[in-house]
C-alpha positions, -999 to +999 in steps of 0.1 A: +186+517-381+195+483-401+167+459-403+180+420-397+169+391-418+148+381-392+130+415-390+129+417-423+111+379-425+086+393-398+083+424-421+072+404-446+046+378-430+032+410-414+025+426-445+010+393-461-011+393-430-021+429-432-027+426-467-049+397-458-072+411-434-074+446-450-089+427-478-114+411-458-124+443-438-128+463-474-153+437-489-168+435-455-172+473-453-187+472-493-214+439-484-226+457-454-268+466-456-259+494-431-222+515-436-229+531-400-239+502-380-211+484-393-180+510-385-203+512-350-193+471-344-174+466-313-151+438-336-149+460-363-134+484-345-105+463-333-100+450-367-094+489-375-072+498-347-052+465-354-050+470-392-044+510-392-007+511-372+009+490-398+002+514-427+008+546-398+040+527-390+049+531-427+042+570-431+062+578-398+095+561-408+097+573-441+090+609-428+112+604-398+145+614-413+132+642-430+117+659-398+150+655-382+166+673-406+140+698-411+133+707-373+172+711-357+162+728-327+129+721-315+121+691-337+137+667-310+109+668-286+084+666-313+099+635-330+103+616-292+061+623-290+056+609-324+082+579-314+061+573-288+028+575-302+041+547-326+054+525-300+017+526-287+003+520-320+025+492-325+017+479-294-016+478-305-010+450-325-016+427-301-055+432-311-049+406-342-056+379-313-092+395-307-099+380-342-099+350-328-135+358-309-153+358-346-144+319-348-143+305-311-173+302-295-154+304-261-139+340-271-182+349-278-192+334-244-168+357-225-178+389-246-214+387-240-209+373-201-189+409-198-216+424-212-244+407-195-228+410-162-216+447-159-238+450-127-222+420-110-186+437-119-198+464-104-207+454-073-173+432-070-154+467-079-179+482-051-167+454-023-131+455-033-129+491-028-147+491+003-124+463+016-088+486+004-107+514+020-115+498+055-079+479+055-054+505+041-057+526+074-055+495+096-026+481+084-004+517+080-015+518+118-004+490+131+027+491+111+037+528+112+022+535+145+027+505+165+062+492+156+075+521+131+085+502+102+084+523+071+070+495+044+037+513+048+045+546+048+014+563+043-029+552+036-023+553-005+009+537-001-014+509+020-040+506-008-015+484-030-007+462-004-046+455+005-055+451-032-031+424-036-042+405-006-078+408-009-073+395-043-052+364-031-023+377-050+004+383-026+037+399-047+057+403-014+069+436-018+050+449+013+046+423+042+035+437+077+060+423+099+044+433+135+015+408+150-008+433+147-006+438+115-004+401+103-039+397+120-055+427+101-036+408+066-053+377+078-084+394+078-082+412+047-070+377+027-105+361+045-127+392+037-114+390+002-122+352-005-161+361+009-162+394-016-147+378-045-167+346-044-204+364-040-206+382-072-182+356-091-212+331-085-237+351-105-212+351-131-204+319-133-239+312-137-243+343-169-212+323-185-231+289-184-261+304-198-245+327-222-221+292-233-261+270-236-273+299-258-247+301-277-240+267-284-278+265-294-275+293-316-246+277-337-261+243-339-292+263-350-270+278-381-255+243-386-288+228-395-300+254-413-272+255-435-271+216-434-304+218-447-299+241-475-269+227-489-293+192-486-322+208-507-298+227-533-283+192-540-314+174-541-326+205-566-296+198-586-301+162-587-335+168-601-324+196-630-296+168-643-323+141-644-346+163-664-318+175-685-304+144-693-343+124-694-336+096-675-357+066-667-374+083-634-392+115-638-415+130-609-452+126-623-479+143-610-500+118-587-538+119-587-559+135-559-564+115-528-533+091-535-504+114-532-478+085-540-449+091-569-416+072-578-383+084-575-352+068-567-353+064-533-392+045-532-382+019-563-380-009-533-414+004-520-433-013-551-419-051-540-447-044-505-472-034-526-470-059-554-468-088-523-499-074-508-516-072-543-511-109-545-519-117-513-554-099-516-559-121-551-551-155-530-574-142-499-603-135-527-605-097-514-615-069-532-581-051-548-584-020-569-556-017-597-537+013-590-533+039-619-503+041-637-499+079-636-494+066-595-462+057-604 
């Protein structure tokens, strides 16, 4: 019931953190066009279900004591519930790390390839059950039956042992021992490679092109916002030189020309002043440019 310095250090960077993002989520909530479709947001959501068991966690052990001593016979039960609800609520802390997938475009790729490719899951969920389904009873046969060894004791027991070996994991805690049941494990571990790899293909290929479209999309936003931040300083550029009347000043340039001076076209004038004299040495016909030009 004593909290450690150490806990009570975590306490405290928790709470900064908590304070932190509940600040974000509230001026996020009040900035929103659309109150509805933003509580309806799959992130916003997990930033709710990560923020809310701190401040739950609060409530409950203040109140705990009191409930114990209000509720001396049948309060027991009640308060092991509410223990455990908070254990699951703490544990649902973990969800801070999903925060990560509004700032890494890796975490966004995988999120819509999930999306996108709910089919292809399915169909992978689809082959894997038929596999566990086809190799349970094989495998309880030719252990159980054939030699009468009681690691596969019965068809459910079996399905563990086939989902682990179709999926190329292989924990060890159930290993046919007999020769006909190693050759229905081999072919289970082979008929596994086959199912995974067909659907994982077509997802592969959703994550490459959900990772291109992506990528295009945020290079998209960095330009744009590249190119407003360009234009607002080039705007405030021109306000100070109008405040202050400096020496260059955009003048209008007459119809047809469409030439004026700033900054940037001073070395533009040393071309056309070469040229004018060049026309005057070649004896050709050179027509003064007005002054309003520049």
């Amino acid at each position: 019931g004593e909290c450690s310095s150490k806990c009570y250090n975590m306490f405290i960077i928790e709470t900064v953190c908590v304070a932190w993002f509940s600040l974000e989520f509230c001026l996020r909530f009040i900035q929103a066009p659309s109150k509805l479709d933003f509580l309806r947001g799959p992130l916003n959501i997990i930033d709710a279900m990560a923020i809310l068991p701190y401040y739950v966690s609060l409530v409950v052990t203040e109140e705990d004591p009191n409930l114990d001593h209000e509720r001396p016979g049948g309060g027991k039960g009640y308060l092991d519930k509410l223990g455990l609800v908070l254990r699951i609520l703490r544990a649902l802390r973990i969800l801070y790390v999903m925060r990560l997938a509004r700032h890494s475009l890796g975490l966004q790729t995988l999120g819509l390839t999930v999306r996108r490719s709910t089919r292809e899951f399915g169909l992978l969920l689809l082959f894997l059950c038929v596999g566990v389904t086809l190799f349970s009873p094989l495998v309880h046969f030719a252990e159980s039956e054939l030699t009468g060894t009681h690691d596969f004791s019965s068809i459910p027991a079996s399905y563990w042992w086939a989902i682990i070996s179709m999926t190329t994991v292989g924990y060890g805690d159930m290993v046919p021992r007999s020769i006909p049941g190693q050759v229905v494990a081999l072919s289970s571990i082979l008929s596994g490679i086959l199912i995974m790899a067909f659907p994982a293909t077509s997802i592969f290929h959703m994550f490459s092109r959900s990772y291109q479209e992506l990528k295009m999309e945020h290079d998209r936003l960095f330009k744009e916002e590249c190119a407003a931040a360009a234009a607002a300083a080039a705007a405030a550029s021109g306000e100070q030189q109008e405040a202050g009347g400096g020496e260059w000043k955009e003048n209008p340039a007459p119809p047809g020309l469409g030439l004026y001076l700033d900054k940037e076209s001073v070395h533009s004038l040393e071309p056309l002043t070469l040229l004018g004299k060049g026309g005057d040495a070649a004896g050709n016909n050179n027509h003064s440019l007005p002054a309003a030009a520049f």
